[in-house]
N, C-alpha and C positions, 0 to 999 in steps of 0.2 A: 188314509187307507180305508177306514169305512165311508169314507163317501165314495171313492171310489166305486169300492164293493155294492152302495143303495146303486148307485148309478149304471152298473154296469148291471145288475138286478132289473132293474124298470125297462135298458134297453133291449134287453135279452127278446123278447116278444116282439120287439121292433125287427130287431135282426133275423129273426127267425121268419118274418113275413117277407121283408126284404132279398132275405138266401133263398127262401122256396121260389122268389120270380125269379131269381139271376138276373137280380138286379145292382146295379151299385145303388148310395144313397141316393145321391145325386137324379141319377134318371128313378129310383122311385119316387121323388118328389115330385116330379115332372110330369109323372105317368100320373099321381096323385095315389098313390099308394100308401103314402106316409104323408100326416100332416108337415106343413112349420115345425110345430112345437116339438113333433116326435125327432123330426131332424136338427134341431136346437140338441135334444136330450141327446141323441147319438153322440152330434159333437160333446157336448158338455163329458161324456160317459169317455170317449174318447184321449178328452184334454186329460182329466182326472187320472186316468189307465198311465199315458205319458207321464204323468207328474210323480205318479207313485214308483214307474221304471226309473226314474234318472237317481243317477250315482253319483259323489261323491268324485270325484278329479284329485289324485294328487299323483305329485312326480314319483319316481321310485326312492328316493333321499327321503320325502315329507312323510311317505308311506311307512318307511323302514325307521323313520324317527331320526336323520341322522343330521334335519337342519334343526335347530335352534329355536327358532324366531318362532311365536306361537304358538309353542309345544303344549298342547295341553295332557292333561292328564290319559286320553288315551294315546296317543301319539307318542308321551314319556311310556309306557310301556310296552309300544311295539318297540321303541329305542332299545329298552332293556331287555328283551324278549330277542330279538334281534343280535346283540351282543352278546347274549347268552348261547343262542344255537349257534354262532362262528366262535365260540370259545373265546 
């Protein structure tokens, strides 16, 4: 998470030069508006942003705790938690 956050910090000033042309990356690279490295940094700041979004997957059974197999200790208490609020 804090890498994300340096990351998307340094790219900020990239982006901000990039939005004022109405530019994509891409053609500000081209145009030469933005180095390599600053367009490396975008992606980089990009991936990081992705990696911190993604979630967790489970079925509504693994969610709700009602399979078994695996169950760790939070999962035992959505279980319980779960049979408590259905009575």
């Amino acid at each position: 998470l804090e890498r994300a956050f340096l990351l998307a910090r340094d790219a900020a000033p990239v982006l901000r030069r990039i939005a004022k042309a109405r530019l994509s990356p891409g053609e500000a690279m081209e145009a030469g508006l933005i180095t390599p490295d600053e367009s490396d940094l975008l992606r980089a700041a990009a991936d990081a942003q992705a990696d911190v979004l993604q979630v967790d997957s489970f079925s509504l059974e693994e969610y709700l705790g009602l399979e078994e197999k695996n169950a760790g200790p939070v999962r035992t208490r959505l279980r319980e938690n779960a049979h408590l609020a259905n009575g």
